[in-house]
Backbone bond lengths (Angstrom), bond angles and torsions (degrees), N, CA, C in turn:
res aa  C-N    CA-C-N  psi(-1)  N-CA   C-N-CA  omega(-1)  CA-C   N-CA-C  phi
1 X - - - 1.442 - - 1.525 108.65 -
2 X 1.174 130.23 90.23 1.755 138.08 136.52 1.012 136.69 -35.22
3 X 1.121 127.21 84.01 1.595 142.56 -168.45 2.072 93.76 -88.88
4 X 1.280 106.08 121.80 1.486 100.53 156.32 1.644 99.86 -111.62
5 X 1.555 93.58 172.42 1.216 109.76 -168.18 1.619 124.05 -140.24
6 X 1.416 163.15 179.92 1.247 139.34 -148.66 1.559 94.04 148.66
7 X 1.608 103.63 109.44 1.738 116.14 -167.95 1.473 80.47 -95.31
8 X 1.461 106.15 -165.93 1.454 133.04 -163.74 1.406 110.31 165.16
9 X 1.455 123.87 165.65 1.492 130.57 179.14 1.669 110.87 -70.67
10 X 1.398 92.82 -42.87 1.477 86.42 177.58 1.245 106.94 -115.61
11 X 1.439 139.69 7.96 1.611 116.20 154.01 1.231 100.05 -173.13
12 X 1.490 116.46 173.06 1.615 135.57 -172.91 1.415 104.33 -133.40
13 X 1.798 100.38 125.29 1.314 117.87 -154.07 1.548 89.90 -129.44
14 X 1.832 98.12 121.88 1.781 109.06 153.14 1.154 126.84 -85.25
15 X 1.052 119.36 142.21 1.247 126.47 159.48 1.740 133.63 -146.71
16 X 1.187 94.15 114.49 1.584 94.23 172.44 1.610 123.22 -133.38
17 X 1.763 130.73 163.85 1.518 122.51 -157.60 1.082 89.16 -78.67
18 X 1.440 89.89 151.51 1.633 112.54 162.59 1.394 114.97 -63.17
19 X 1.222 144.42 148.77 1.489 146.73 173.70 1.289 115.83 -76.82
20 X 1.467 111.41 -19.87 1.547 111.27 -172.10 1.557 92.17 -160.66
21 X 1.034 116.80 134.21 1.404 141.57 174.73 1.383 114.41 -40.03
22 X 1.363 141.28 111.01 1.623 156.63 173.78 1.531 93.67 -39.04
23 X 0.891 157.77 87.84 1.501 115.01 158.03 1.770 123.12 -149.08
24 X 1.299 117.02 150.53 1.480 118.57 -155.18 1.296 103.86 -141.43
25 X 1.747 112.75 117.27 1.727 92.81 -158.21 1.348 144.56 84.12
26 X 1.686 107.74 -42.41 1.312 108.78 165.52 1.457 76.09 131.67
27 X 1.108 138.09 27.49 1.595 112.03 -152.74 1.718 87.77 -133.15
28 X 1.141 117.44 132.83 1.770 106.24 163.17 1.520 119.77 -89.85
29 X 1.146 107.46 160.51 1.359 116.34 -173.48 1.620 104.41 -134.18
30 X 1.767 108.44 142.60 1.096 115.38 170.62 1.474 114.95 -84.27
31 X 1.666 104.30 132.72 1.129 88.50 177.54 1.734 114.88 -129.54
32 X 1.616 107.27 115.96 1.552 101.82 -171.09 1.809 101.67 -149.08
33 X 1.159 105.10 142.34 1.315 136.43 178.92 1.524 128.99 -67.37
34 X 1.085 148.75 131.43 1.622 136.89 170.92 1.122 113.49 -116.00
35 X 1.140 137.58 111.69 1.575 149.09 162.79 1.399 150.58 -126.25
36 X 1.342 106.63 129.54 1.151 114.80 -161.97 1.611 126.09 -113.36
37 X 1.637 116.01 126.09 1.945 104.25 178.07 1.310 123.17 -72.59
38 X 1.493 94.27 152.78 1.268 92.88 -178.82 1.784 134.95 -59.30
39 X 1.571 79.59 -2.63 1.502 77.12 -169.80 1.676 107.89 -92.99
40 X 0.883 107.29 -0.30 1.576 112.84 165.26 1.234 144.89 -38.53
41 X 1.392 146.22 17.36 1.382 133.29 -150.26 1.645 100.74 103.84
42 X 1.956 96.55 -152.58 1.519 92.09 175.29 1.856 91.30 -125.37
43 X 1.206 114.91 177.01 1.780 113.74 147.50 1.323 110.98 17.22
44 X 1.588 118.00 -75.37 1.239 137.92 -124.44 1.425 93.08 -106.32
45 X 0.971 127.75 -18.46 1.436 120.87 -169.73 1.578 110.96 -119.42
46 X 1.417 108.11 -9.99 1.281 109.06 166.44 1.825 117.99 -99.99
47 X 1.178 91.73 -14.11 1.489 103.34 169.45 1.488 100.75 -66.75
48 X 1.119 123.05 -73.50 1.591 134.69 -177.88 1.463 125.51 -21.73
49 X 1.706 107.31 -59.08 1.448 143.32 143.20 1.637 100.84 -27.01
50 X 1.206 128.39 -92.71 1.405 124.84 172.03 1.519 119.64 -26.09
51 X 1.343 110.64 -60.18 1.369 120.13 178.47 1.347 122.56 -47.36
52 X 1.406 117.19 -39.68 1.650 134.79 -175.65 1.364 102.08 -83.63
53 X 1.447 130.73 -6.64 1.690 126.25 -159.55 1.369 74.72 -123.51
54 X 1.443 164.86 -46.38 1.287 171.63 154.57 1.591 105.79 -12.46
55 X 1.387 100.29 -60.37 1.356 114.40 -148.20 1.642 98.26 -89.61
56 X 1.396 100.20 -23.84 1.778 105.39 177.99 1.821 104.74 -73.31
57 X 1.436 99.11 -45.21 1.322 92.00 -177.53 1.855 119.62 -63.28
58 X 1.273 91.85 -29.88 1.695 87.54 177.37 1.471 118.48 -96.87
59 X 1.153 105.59 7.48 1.553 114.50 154.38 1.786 110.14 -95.04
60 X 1.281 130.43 -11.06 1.519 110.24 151.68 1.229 132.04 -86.93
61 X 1.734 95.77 -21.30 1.524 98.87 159.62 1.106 140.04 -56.88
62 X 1.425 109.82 -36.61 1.518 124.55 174.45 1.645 120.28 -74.38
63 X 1.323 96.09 -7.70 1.944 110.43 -175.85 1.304 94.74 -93.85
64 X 0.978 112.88 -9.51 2.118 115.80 -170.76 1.328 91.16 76.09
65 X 1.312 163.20 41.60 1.074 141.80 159.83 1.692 130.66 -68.64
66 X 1.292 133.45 133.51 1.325 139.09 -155.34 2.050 108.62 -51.65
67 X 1.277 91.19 85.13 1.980 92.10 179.00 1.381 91.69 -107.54
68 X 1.761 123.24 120.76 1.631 110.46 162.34 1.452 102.51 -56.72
69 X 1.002 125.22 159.36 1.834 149.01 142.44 1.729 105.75 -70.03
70 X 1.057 94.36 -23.62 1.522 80.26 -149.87 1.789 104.66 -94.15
71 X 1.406 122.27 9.33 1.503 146.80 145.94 1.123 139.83 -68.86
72 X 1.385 159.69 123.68 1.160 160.89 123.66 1.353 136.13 -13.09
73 X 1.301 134.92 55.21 1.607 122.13 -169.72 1.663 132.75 -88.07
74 X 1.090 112.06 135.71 1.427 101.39 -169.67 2.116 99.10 -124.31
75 X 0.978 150.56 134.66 1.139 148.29 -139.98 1.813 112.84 -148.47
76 X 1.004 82.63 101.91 1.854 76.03 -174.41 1.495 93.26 -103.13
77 X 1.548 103.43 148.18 1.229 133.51 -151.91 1.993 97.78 -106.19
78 X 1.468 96.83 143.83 1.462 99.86 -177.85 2.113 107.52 -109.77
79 X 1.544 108.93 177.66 1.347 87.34 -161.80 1.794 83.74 -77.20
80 X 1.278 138.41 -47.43 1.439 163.74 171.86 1.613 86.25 -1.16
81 X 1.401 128.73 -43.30 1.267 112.26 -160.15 1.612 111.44 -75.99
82 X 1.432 106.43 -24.45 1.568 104.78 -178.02 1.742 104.34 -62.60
83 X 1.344 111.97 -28.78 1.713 89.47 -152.20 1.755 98.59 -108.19
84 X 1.503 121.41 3.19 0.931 118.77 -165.22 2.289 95.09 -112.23
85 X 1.368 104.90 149.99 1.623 114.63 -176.66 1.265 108.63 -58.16
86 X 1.032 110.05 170.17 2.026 126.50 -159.06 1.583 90.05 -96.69
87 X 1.239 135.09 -19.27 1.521 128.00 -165.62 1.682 89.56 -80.90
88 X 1.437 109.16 -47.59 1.717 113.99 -142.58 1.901 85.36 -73.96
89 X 1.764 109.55 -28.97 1.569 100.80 173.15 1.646 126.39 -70.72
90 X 1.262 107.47 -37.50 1.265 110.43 -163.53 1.744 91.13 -68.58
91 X 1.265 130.52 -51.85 1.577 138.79 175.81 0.904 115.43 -26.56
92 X 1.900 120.12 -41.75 1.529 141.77 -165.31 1.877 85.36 -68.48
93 X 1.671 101.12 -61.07 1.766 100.59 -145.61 1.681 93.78 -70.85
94 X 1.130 116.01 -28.64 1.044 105.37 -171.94 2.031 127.37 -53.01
95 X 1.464 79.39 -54.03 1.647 95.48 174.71 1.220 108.20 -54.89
96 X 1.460 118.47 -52.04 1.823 121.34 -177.89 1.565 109.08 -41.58
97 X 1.256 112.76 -64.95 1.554 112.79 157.70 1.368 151.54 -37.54
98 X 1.001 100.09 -29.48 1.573 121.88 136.30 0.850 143.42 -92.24
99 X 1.861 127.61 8.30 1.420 145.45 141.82 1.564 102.45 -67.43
100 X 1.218 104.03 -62.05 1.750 94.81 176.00 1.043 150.85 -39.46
101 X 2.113 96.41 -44.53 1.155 95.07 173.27 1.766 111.02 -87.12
102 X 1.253 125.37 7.27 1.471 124.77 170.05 1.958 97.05 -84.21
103 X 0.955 134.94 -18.66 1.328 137.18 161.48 1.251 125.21 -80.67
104 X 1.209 118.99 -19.13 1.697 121.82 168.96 1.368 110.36 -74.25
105 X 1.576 114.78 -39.95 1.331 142.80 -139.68 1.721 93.27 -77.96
């Protein structure tokens, strides 16, 4: 099992292929994780953190932007994301996603 890996200001994202294809219907599904340490803040601020890395990701989804399906992601969250704007995040996930898929490729 090959885990790659890919830091960032506001978070560090795994990813490795799935062994067998997601699928329900015929339909693929993304499948990726958000996580956060405990040593982070409290509850409330790591919830938030999640929430803002959530909302970025389904705002590239909705742009059609290049996410394989056919990967595993799990995303741990930095404290940087609470205090910094949703543009300068979504920019972050976006590009990462298109590092990947130039690394799958």
């Amino acid at each position: 099992m090959k885990k790659k890996r890919l830091n960032t200001k506001y978070f560090t994202i795994y990813f490795e292929k799935n062994l067998r294809s997601i699928k329900k219907n015929d339909k693929k599904f993304l499948n990726i994780s958000f996580v956060m340490k405990k040593n982070i803040g409290n509850a409330v601020i790591r919830n938030k953190i999640k929430r803002k890395l959530k909302s970025a990701v389904q705002k590239v989804l909705k742009e059609k932007q290049p996410v394989d399906l056919n990967y595993t992601y799990v995303i741990f969250g930095r404290n940087s994301v609470y205090k910094d704007k949703f543009q300068l995040i979504f920019d972050e996930v976006n590009d990462m996603f298109k590092r990947i898929k130039q690394i799958a490729s």
